[in-house]
C-alpha positions as CSV (number, residue, x, y, z in Angstrom):
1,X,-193.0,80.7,106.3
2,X,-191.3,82.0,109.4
3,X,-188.4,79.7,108.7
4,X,-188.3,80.2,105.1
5,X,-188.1,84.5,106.3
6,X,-185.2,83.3,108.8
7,X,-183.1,81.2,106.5
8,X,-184.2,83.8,103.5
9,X,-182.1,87.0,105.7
10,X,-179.2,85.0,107.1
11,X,-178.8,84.2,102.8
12,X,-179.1,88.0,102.2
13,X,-176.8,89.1,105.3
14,X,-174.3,86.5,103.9
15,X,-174.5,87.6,100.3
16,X,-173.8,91.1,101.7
17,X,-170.4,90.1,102.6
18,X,-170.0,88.5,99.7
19,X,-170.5,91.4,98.0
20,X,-167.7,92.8,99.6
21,X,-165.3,90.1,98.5
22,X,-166.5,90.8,94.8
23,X,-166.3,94.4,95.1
24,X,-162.6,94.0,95.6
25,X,-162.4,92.0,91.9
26,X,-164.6,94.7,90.3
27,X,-161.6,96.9,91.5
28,X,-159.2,96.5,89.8
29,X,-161.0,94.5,86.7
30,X,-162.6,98.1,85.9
31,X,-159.5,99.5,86.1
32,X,-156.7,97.7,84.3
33,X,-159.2,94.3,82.8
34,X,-157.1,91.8,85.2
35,X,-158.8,89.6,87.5
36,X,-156.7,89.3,90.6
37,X,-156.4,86.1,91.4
38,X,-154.5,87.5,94.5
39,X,-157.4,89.3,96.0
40,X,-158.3,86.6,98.4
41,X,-154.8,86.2,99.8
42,X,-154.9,90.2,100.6
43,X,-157.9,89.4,102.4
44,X,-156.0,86.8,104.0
45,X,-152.9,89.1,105.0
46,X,-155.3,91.6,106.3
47,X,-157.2,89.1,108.5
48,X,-153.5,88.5,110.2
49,X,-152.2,92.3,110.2
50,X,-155.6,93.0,112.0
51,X,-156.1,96.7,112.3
52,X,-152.7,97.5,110.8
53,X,-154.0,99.9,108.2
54,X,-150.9,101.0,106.9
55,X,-149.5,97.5,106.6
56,X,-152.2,96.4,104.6
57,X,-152.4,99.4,101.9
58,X,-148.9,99.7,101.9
59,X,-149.0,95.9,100.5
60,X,-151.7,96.8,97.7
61,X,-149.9,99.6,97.1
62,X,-146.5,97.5,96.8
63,X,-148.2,94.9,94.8
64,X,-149.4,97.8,92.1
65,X,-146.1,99.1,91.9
66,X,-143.6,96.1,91.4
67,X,-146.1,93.7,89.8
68,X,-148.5,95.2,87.4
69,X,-146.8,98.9,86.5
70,X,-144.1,96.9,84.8
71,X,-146.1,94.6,82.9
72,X,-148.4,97.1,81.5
73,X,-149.9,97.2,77.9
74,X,-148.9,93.6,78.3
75,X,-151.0,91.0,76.7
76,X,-153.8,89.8,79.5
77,X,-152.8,86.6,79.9
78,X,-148.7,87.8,81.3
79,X,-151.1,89.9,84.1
80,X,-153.3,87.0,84.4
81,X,-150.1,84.6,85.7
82,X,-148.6,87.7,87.6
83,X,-151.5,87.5,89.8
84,X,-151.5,84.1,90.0
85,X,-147.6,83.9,91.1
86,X,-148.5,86.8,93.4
87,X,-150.9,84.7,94.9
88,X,-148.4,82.1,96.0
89,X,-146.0,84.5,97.0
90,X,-148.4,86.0,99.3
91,X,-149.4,82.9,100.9
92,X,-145.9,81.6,101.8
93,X,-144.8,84.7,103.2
94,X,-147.8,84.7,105.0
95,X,-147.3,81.6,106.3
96,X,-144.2,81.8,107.2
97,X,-144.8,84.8,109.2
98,X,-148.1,84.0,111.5
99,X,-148.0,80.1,110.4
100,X,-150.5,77.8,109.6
101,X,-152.7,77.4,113.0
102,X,-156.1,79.4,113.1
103,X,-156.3,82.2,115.0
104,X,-159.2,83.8,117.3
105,X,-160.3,87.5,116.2
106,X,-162.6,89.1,118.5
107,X,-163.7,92.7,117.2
108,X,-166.2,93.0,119.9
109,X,-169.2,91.6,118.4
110,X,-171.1,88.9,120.1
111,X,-172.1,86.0,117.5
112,X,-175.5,85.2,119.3
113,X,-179.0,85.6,118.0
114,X,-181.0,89.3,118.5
115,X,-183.1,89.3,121.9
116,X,-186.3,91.3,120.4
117,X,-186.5,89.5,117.0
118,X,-186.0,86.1,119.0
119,X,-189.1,87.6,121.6
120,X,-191.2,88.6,119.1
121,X,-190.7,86.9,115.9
122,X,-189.2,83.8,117.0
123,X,-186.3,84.2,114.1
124,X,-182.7,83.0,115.2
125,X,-180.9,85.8,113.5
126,X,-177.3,86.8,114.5
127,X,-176.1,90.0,115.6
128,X,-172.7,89.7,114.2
129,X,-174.2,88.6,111.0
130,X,-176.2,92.0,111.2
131,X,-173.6,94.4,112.2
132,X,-171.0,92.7,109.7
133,X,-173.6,93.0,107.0
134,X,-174.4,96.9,108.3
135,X,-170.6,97.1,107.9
136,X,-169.8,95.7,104.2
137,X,-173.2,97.5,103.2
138,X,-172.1,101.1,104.3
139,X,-168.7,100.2,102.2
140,X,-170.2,99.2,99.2
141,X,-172.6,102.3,99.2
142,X,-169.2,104.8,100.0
143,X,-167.8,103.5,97.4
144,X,-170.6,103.3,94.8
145,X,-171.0,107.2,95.4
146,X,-167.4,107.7,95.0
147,X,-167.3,106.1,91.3
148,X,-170.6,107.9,90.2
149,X,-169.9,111.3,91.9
150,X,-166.0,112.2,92.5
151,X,-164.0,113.2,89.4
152,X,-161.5,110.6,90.2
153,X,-164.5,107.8,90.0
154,X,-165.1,109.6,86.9
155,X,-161.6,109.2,85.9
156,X,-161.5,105.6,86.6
157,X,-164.3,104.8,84.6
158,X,-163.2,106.5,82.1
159,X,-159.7,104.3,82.1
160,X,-162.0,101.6,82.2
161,X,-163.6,102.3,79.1
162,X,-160.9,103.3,76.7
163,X,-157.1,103.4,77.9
164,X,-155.8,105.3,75.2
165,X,-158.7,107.7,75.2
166,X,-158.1,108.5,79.0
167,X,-154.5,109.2,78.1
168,X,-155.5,111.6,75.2
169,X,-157.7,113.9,78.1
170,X,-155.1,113.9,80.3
171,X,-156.3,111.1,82.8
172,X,-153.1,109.2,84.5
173,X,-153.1,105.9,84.2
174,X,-150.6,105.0,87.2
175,X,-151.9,107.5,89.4
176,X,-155.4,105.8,88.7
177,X,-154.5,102.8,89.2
178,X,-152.2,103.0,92.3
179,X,-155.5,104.9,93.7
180,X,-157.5,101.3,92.6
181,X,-155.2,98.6,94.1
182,X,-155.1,100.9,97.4
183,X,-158.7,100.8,97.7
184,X,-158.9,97.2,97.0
185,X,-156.2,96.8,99.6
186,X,-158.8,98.6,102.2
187,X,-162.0,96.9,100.6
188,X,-159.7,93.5,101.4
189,X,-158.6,94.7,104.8
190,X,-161.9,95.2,106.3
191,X,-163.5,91.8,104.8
192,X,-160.8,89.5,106.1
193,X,-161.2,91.1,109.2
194,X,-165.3,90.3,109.2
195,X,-164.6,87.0,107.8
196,X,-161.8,86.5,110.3
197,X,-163.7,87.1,113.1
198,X,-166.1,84.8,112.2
199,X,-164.5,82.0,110.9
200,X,-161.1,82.6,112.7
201,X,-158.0,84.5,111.0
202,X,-157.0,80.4,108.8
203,X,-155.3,80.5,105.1
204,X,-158.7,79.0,104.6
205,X,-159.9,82.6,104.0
206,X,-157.9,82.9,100.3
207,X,-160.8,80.6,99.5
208,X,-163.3,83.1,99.8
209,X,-162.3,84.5,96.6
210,X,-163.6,81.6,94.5
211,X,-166.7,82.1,96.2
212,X,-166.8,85.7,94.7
213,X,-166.6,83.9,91.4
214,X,-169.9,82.9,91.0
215,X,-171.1,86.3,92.4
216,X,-169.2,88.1,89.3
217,X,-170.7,85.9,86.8
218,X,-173.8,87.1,87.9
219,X,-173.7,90.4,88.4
220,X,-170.8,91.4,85.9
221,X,-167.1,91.7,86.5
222,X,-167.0,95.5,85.9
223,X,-170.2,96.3,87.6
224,X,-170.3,97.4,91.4
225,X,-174.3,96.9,91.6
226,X,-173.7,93.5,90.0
227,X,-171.2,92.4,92.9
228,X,-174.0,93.5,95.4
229,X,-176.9,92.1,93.5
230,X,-174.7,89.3,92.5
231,X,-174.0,88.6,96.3
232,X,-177.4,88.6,97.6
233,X,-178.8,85.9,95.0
234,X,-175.9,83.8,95.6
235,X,-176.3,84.1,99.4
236,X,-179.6,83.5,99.3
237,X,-179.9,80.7,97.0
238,X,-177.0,79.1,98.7
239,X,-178.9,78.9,102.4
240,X,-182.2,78.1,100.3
241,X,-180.7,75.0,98.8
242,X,-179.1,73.8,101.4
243,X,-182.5,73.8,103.9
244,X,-184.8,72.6,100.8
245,X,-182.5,70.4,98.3
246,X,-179.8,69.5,100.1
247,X,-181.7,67.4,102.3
248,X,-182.8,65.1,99.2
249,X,-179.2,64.9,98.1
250,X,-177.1,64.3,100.9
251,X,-176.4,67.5,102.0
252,X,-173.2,69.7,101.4
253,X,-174.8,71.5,98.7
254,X,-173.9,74.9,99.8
255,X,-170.6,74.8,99.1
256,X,-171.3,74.0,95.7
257,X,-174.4,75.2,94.6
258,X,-173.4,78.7,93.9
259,X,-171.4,77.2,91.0
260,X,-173.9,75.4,89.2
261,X,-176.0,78.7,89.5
262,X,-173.1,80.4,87.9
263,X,-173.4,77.7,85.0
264,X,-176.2,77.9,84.2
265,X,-176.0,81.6,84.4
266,X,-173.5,81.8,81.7
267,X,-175.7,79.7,79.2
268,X,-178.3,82.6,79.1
269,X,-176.5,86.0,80.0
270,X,-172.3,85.4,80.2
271,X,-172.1,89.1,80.9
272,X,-174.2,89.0,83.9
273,X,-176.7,91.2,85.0
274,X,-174.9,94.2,84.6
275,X,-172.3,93.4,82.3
276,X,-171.9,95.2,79.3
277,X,-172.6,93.4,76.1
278,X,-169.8,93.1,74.0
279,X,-170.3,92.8,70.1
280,X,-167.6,91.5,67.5
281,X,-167.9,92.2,64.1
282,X,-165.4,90.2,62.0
């Protein structure tokens, strides 16, 4: 049971960061219905411009500007390949700025297990996993307040909701969402530089962003509860598996398990948990 408590929170402090990397999806989905494909390369960029705040919401606030304002009221699937050639575009420029060798991040944060929970519960549970979870937890809840409680999170749901409604009260559309992508920008900032720190600043980073896939099929793409309740099952199922089925299968499950979950998800509820449910009449 101990180990099953030990493997169950490093699952849960994971999913946490997860979270965060969905959270930056929810974004923008809620705002303008495009899933950015480019979110994890952001993520990437703002593993390599380290603290460089300015640099990294002046590049979601760049990408908001020349990319999507042009193409709005476009049909979904022109935004849908904008994000996907902004993905590309990101990544080579990227790399042909810092290049392709990994690079060490230290923010100060020792990656070694607690003393006093090692002393008295025998759990191996790390304190960078901890603080970067206290981190990406405190971010989610800011911003959860600031959708339920501000006027402009009002706003932005209401954009989300009905465009043309939005317009008719008065509600503008740009200035909502240049306010979306710079937040995303941030939200993307501050996970590439958890990630990066402990996995080392490596273009292997953009591939976070598929792993926030499964965590929005769960928990709904326009839902910021479902990105963190999304997160934590797929963290914690993910290190579950892996101890107590992966064994049995050769191993390696991890890294695909949270898609199968996802699957099977999407036979019962494709909205996810907090999805709304969308009804057709024809």
């Amino acid at each position: 049971m101990q180990f099953f408590v030990e493997v169950l929170i490093g699952g849960l402090l994971a999913g946490v960061m997860y979270s965060l990397v969905a959270l930056g999806f929810v974004l923008i989905y809620k705002a303008s219905s495009v899933i950015n494909f480019a979110q994890g390369e952001l993520l990437m960029v703002g593993a390599y411009v380290c603290l460089a705040l300015a640099a990294m919401v002046a590049l979601a606030f760049f990408t908001e500007r020349v990319v999507l304002r042009p193409l709005v009221n476009q049909p979904q699937i022109t935004l849908f390949m904008a994000t996907i050639g902004l993905t590309f575009f990101i990544e080579g420029v990227a790399q042909l700025t810092w290049g392709a060798q990994v690079h060490a991040l230290d923010l100060g944060i020792a990656d070694e297990p607690i003393e006093w929970l090692m002393e008295h519960t025998g759990m191996n549970i790390s304190k960078f996993d901890l603080v970067a979870s206290g981190i990406a937890a405190a971010l989610v809840a800011v911003l959860a307040v600031f959708f339920s409680k501000t006027r402009t999170g009002r706003a932005l749901r209401a954009v989300a909701d009905d465009h043309q409604a939005a317009l008719a009260v008065g509600i503008s559309l740009q200035r909502i969402w240049v306010i979306v992508w710079t937040t995303a920008g941030f939200v993307a900032l501050v996970t590439g530089l958890l990630w990066g720190a402990r996995n080392g600043v490596q273009f292997a980073l953009t591939f976070l962003a598929l792993k926030a896939l499964p965590v929005l099929v769960l928990g709904g793409f326009d839902s910021v509860a479902g990105a963190i309740v999304g997160g934590l099952i797929i963290g914690a199922s993910e290190k579950l598996a892996e101890v107590y089925i992966g064994p049995h299968v050769g191993g390696g499950i991890e890294s695909w398990f949270p898609y199968v979950l996802a699957l099977g998800f999407l036979l019962v509820r494709p909205e996810g948990l907090f999805g709304e449910r969308r009804i057709d009449r024809v």
